[in-house]
N, C-alpha and C positions, 0 to 999 in steps of 0.2 A: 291809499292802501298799497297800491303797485311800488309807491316809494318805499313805504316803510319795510316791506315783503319783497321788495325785490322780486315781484308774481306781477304778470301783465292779467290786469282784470277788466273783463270782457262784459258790457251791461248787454242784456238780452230782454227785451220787449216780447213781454208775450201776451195781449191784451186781451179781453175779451170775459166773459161772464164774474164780474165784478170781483175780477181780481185771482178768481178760482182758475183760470186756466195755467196760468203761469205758478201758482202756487201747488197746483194737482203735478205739474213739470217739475218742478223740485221733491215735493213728497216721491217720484218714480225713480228718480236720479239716484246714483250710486252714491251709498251714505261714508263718504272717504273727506269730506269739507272743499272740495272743488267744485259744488254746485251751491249756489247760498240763495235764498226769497230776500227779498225788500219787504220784510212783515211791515204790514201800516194798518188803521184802527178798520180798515174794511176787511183785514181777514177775523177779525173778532164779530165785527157785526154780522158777518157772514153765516158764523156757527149756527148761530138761530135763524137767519132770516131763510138759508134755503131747506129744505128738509131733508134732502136726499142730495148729499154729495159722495164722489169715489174717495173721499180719503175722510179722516177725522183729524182736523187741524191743531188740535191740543195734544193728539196723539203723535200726530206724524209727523210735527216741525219741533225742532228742539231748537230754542233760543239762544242766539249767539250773546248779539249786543242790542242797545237801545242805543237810538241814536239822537233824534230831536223830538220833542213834545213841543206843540204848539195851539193857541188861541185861535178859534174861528171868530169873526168879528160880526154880533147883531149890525146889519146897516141896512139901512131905507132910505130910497129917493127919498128927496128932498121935500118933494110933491106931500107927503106923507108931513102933519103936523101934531109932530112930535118930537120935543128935544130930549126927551130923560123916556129910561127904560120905564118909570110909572107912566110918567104919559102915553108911552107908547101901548102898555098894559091896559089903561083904562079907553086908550082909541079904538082897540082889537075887543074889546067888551062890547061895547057901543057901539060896533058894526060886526058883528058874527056871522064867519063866512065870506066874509066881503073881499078883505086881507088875501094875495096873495102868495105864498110863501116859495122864491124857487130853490130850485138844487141842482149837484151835479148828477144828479140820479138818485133811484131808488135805493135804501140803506148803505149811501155813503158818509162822509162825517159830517159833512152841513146840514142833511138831512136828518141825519138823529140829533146834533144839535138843535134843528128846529121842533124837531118831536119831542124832547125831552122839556124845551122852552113853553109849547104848547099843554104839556102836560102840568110840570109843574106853577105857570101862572095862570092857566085854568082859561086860558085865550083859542078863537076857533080861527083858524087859516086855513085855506085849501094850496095843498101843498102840489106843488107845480115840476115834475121833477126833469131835466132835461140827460141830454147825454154831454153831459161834459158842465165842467166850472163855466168856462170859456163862454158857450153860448146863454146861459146861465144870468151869469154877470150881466151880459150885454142887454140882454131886459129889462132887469133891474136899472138900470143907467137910462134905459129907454124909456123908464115908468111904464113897460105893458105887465110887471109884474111887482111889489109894492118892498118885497121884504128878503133876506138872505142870509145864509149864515156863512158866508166865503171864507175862506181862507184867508191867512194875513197877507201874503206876500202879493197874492193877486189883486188884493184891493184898496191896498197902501195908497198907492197914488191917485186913486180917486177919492178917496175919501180926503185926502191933506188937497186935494185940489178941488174941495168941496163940493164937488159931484155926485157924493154919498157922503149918508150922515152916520158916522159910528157911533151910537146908541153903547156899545156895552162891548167887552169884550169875555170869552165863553171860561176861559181859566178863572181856577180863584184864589190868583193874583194878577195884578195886572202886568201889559205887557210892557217892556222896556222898548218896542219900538211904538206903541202909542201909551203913553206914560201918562196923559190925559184922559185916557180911557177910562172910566169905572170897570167894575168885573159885574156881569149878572147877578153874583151872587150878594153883590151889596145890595139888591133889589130884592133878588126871589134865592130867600135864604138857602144854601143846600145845590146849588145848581152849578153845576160846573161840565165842563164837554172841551175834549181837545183832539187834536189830531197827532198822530202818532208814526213814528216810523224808527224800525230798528232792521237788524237782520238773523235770520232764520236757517236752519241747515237739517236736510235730512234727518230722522230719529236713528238714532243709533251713529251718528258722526264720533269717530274717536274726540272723548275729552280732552286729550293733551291739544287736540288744534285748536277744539271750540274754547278752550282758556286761552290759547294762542289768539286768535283773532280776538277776543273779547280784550286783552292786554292792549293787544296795537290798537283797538277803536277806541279806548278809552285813553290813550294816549296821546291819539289824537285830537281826541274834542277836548284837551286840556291846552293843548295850543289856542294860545289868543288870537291867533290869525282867523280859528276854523271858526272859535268860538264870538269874534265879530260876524263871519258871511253868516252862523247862524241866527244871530241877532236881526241881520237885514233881511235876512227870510222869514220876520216874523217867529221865530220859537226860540227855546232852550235847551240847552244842554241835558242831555238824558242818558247817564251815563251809569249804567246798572250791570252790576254779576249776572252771569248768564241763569241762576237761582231766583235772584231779584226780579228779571224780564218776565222771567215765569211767571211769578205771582204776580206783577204787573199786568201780564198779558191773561188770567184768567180772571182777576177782577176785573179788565174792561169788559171779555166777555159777557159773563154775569150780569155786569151795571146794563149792557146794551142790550142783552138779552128778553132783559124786563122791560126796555122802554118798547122791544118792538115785538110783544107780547100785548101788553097792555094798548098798543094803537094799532093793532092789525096789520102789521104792514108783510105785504106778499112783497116776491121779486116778479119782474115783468117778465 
């Protein structure tokens, strides 16, 4: 973007309450398109999982661009005997509760992929949630925990170095970086969960920019170059009018809202 704009763009980390702090930072910022969110599928999940935030995320981020959509991948140690998403369905029946499920946390996108997995093939896991992908994974791999819904980029090279077994991947289609994959949805009809990330600007940003930057980001992931690194990060191209993002980003709402109504899920 710095190239295409000829603007030096400055990433700004601002961590902490599942994504709300850094996004309540931009809701406060002067709405002129100099301050932008990294929207991704945890400010959807968010709407419903906390109850009381200072801002109303539908209301007070107006969508720029969408950027890459992408496949969490069903994988389980090895230890785990199950080669197909039925088997693994009928293993999680035949032991209820046993199963354990990690994540990178409470109502992040591995975690509602696994809640929504749970839900729709009707399987009981205790769901294990840590603070980060990172430490996450590492259990998983370790067998002190059995089951995961990671991300692709993270768990690419274990799973092709047979250290994890990719069972199914969460889109419904499969992914062109595991093309071997089935999708969940050839199993448990209906069932699809992806991760998301686009950008976000203050409510009330002048139109003329937020067309401006939606022009240039879509410009860009038209390049073959961008649109290989996204392939090797596991996802696709997601490249929608700032109109489209909208409705994009209040159907995940909605769909996430339900899943984490129906399994109770509080933030810690």
């Amino acid at each position: 973007m710095s190239e295409r704009l000829g603007q030096p763009f400055v990433i700004e980390n601002r961590p902490g309450g599942g994504g709300n702090i850094g996004t309540e930072a931009v809701v406060r910022a002067p709405a002129d398109g100099y301050t932008l969110l990294l929207v991704s599928s945890q400010n959807t999940n968010n709407v419903t999982l906390y109850e009381k935030l200072n801002f109303n995320f539908i209301r007070d981020i107006a969508p720029v661009a969408s950027i890459i959509r992408g496949p969490f991948v069903l994988a389980i140690n090895p230890a785990v005997p199950a080669k197909t998403v039925p088997e693994f369905i009928a293993y999680a029946k035949a032991n209820p509760g046993k199963l354990s499920m990690a994540s990178a946390g409470i109502g992040t996108g591995p975690h509602m992929a696994g809640e929504l997995f749970k839900m729709m093939a009707g399987v009981d896991m205790v769901h294990v949630p840590y603070r980060g992908g990172g430490p996450a994974l590492t259990d998983l791999l370790g067998g002190q925990v059995q089951v995961m819904f990671p991300n692709t980029a993270p768990s690419l090279q274990y799973v092709r170095a047979g250290r994890l077994r990719a069972l199914a991947v969460t889109t419904a289609t499969r992914s062109e970086a595991l093309p071997d994959v089935p999708t969940v949805g050839e199993f448990v009809p209906g069932y699809e969960a992806s991760s998301m990330f686009g950008l976000g600007a203050p409510r009330n940003a002048p139109a003329e920019i937020v067309d401006k930057l939606n022009r240039e980001i879509n410009a860009a992931l038209a390049d073959p170059h961008m649109k290989a690194r996204l392939v090797e990060l596991g996802g696709d191209v997601l490249a929608l009018s700032p109109a489209e993002f909208a409705q994009f980003v209040a159907h995940e709402t909605d769909k996430w809202g339900k899943v984490i109504r129906f399994a109770g899920i509080k933030p810690q």
